[in-house]
VOTIKOL-178825 format. One line per 3 residues: number of its first residue (from 1); their letters; for each residue y, z, x of N, C-alpha, C. Coordinates in Angstrom, 1 decimal, decimal comma, always signed. Layout:
BEGIN
NUM) a) Y Z X Y Z X Y Z X | ...
//
This chain:
BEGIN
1) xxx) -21,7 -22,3 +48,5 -21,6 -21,6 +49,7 -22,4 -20,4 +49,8 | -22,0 -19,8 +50,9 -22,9 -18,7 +51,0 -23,2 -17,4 +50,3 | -21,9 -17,6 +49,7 -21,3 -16,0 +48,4 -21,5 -16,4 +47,2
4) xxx) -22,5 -17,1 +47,3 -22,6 -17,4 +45,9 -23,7 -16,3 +45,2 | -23,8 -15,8 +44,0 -24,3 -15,5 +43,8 -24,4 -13,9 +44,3 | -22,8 -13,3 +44,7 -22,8 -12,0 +45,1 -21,9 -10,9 +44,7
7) xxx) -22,2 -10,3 +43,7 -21,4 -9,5 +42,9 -20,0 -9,0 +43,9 | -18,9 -8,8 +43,2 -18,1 -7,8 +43,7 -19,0 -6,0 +44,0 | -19,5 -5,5 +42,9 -20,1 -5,1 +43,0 -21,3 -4,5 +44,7
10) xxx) -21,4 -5,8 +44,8 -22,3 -5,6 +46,1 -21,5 -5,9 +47,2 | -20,7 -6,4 +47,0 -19,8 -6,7 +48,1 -19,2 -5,5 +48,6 | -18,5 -4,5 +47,7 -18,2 -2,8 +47,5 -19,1 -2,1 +48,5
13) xxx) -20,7 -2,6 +47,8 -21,2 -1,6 +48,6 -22,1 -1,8 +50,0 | -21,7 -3,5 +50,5 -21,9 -3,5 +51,8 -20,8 -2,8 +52,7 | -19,5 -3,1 +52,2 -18,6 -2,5 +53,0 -18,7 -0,9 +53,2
16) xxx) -19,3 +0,0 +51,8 -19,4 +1,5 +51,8 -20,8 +1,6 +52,6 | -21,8 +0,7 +52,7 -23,1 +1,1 +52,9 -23,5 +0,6 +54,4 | -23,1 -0,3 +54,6 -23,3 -1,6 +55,4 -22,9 -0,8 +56,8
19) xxx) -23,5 -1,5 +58,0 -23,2 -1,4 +59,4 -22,3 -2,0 +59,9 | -21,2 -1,4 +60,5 -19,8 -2,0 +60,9 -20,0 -2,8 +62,2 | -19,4 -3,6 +61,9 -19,5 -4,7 +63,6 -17,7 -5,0 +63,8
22) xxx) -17,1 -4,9 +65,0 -15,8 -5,1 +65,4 -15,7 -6,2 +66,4 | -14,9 -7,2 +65,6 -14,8 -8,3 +66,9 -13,2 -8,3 +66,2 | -12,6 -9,4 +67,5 -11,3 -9,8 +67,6 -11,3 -11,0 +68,0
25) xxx) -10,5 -12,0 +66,3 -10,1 -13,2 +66,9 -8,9 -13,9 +66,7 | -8,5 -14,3 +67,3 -7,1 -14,7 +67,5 -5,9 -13,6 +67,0 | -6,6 -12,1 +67,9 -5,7 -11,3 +68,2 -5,7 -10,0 +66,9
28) xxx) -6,3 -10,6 +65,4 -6,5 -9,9 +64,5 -8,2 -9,2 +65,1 | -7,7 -8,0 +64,2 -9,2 -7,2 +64,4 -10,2 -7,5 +63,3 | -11,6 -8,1 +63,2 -12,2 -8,7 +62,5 -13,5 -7,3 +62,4
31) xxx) -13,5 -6,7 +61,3 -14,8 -5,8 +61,1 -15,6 -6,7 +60,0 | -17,1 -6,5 +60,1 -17,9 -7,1 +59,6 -19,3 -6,3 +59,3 | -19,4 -6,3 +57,6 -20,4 -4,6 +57,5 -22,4 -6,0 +57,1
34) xxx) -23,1 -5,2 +57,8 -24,2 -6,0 +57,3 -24,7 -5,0 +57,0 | -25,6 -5,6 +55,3 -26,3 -4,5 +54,5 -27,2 -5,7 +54,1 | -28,7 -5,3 +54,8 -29,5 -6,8 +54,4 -29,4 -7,6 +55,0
37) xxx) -29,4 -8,9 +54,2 -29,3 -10,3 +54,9 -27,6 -10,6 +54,3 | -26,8 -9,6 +54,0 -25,6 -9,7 +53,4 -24,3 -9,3 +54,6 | -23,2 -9,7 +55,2 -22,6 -9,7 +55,8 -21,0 -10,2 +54,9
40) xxx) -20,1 -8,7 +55,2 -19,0 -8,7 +54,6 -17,8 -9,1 +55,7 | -16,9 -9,9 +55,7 -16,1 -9,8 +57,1 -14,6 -9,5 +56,5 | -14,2 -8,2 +57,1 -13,0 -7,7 +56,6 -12,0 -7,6 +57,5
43) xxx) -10,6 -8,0 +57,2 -9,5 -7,5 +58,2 -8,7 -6,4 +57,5 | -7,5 -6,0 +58,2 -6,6 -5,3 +57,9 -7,1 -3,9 +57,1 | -8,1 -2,9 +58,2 -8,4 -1,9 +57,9 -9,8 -2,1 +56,4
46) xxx) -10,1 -3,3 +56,7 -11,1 -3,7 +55,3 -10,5 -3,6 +54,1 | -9,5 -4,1 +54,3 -8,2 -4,3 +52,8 -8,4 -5,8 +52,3 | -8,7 -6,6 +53,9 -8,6 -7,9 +52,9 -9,9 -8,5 +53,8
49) xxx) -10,9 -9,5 +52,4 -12,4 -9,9 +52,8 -12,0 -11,2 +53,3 | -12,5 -11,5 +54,2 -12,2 -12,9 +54,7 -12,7 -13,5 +54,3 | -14,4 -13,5 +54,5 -15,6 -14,4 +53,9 -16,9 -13,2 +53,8
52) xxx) -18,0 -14,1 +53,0 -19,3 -13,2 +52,6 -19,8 -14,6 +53,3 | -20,9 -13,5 +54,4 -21,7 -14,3 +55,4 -23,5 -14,0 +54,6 | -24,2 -14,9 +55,1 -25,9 -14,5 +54,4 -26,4 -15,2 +55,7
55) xxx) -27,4 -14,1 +55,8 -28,7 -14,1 +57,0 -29,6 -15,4 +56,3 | -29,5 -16,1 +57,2 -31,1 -17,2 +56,3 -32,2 -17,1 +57,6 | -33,4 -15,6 +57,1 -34,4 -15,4 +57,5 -35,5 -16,1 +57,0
58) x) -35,3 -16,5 +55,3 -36,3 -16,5 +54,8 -37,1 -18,0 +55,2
//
């Protein structure tokens, strides 16, 4: 999948570093930090990771 090959580590520091994005789906609030072609999607105050999303620019 997409998270392959993505450290906890980096995962840490898209959420600390990364650009916040706020959507809402099915009523939960869905934040989502992109740092790169790396996208973290977090709920519950960014307590729990949903999924690790990756940009395919290349």
């Amino acid at each position: 999948g997409p998270g392959r090959n993505i450290t906890p580590n980096m995962v840490e520091s898209v959420i600390k570093e990364g650009t916040p994005q706020n959507s809402v789906v099915n009523g939960v609030t869905r934040t989502t930090y992109w740092s790169g072609d790396v996208g973290v999607v977090t709920e519950n105050n960014s307590n729990i990771i949903v999924t690790i999303l990756r940009r395919s620019g290349q």
